[in-house]
N, C-alpha and C positions, 0 to 999 in steps of 0.2 A: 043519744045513740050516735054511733061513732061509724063510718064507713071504712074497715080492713080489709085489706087482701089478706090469703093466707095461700101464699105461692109454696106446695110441695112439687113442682113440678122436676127437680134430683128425685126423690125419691121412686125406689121401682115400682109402689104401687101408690100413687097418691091422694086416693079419695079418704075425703076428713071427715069427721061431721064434731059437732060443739051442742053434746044434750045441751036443750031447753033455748039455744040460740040458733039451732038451726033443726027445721023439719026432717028432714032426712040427708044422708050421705051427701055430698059432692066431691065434682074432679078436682083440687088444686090442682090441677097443671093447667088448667085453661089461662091461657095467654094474661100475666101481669096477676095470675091467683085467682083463686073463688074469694067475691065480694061478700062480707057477712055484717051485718049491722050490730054493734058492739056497745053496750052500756059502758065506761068505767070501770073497771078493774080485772081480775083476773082469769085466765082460761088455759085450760088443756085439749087440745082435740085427741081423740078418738078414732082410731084405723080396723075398729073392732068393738060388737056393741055394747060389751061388759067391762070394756080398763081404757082408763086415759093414757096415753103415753106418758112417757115423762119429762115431754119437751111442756114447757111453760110459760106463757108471756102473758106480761098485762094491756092494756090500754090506761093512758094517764085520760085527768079530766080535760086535755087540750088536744084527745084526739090521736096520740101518737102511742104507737106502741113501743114497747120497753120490756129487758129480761133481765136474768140474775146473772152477773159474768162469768158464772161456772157454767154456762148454758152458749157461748161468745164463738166454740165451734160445732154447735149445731146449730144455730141461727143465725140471722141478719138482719138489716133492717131497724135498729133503734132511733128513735128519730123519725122514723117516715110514718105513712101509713100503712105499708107493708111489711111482712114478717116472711121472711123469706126461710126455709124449712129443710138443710140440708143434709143431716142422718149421718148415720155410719155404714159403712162394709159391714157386713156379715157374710161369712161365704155358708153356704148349704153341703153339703157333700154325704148326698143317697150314695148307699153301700146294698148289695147283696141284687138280686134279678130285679129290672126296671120295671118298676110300675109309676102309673099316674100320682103323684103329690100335690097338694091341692092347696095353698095357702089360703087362710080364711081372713085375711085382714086387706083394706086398702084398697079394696075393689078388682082384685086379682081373678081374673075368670078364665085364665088358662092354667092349666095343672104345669107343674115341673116335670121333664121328663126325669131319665135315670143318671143326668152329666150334672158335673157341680154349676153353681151357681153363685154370683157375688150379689148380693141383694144390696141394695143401698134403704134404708128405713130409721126411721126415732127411734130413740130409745124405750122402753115399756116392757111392763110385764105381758103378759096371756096373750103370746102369738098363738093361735092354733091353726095345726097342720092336720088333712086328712088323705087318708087313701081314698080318691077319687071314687071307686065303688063299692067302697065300705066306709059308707056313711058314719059308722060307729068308730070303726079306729083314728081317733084322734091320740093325738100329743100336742102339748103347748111348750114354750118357751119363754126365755126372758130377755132382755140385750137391756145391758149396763150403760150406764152415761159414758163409758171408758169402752164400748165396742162389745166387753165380752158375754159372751152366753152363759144362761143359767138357766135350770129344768126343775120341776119337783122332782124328790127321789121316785116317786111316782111311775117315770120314764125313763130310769137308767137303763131297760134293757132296750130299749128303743133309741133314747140319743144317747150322745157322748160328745163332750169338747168343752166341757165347764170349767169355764173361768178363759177361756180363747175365744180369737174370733173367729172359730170355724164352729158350726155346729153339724154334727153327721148324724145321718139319720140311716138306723138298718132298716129297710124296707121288707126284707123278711120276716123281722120279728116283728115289725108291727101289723105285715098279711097275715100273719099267726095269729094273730092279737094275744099274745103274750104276756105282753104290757097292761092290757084289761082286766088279768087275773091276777097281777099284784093291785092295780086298780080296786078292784072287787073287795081282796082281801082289806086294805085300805079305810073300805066303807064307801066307796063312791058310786053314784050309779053309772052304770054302763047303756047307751044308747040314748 
């Protein structure tokens, strides 16, 4: 076992966690990263409990960490013992009467109000977003290795900005929950 930092301290919501290496969540932004004890080879951390990002690095058997060069601007750190975790822009931009938005990843405990926002985060599938007191209305997201956003058709009447890095979210249609009835239709359960 290897001793790593795993400094996300860019990004806007930085708590990580690595199933099966680490008991629950922590902060990488704590000063020089969160210390995690690391066998030899390879890992994804997690900003959300069901998908790894798609940032990826290994540990070599001498203790250092290491990535794949297609990965060389969202990381750092090759050679050391830290993996330093610097994401992309994604801007947010709610449309329609402000309500609470609630990001579900990263350790995020303040809701967005109704103004955009530029998020710095990894790349990865299954962001999910909620109306603050409609626990039920969720949509998820995707961000590319290249910055931009993808959605299941799932959520077209709810987002829009695929294949950019903006992603907008109508806040009306999702207080409708309008998105839930193509949901439905879909086959998915709802709540």
């Amino acid at each position: 076992m290897h001793r790593i930092r795993i400094d996300t301290g860019e990004l806007t919501y930085p708590w990580l966690w690595i199933p099966g290496q680490l008991a629950h969540f922590v902060d990488g932004s704590v000063r020089g990263g969160a210390e995690v004890c690391l066998p030899p080879g390879g890992y994804a951390f997690q900003q959300t409990r069901t998908r790894p990002t798609a940032v990826r690095f290994s540990v070599t058997e001498d203790g250092l960490v290491d990535y794949p060069s297609h990965l060389e601007h969202l990381l750092s750190g090759r050679g050391t013992r830290t993996v330093r975790v610097h994401g992309l822009d994604v801007v947010l931009r709610p449309t329609g009467r402000a309500r609470p938005l609630l990001p579900l990843w990263g350790g995020c405990r303040e809701p967005l109000g109704g103004r955009v926002r530029v998020l710095r985060m990894p790349p990865g599938a299954s962001y999910p977003m909620r109306l603050l007191r409609l626990p039920r209305r969720v949509v998820e997201f995707h961000v590319g290795v290249d910055g931009s956003v993808d959605y299941p058709s799932l959520y077209e009447e709810a987002l829009s900005g695929r294949g950019t890095g903006t992603l907008t979210v109508d806040l009306d249609t999702l207080h409708a929950g309008r998105h839930d009835r193509r949901r439905q239709a879909a086959g998915c359960r709802i709540g």
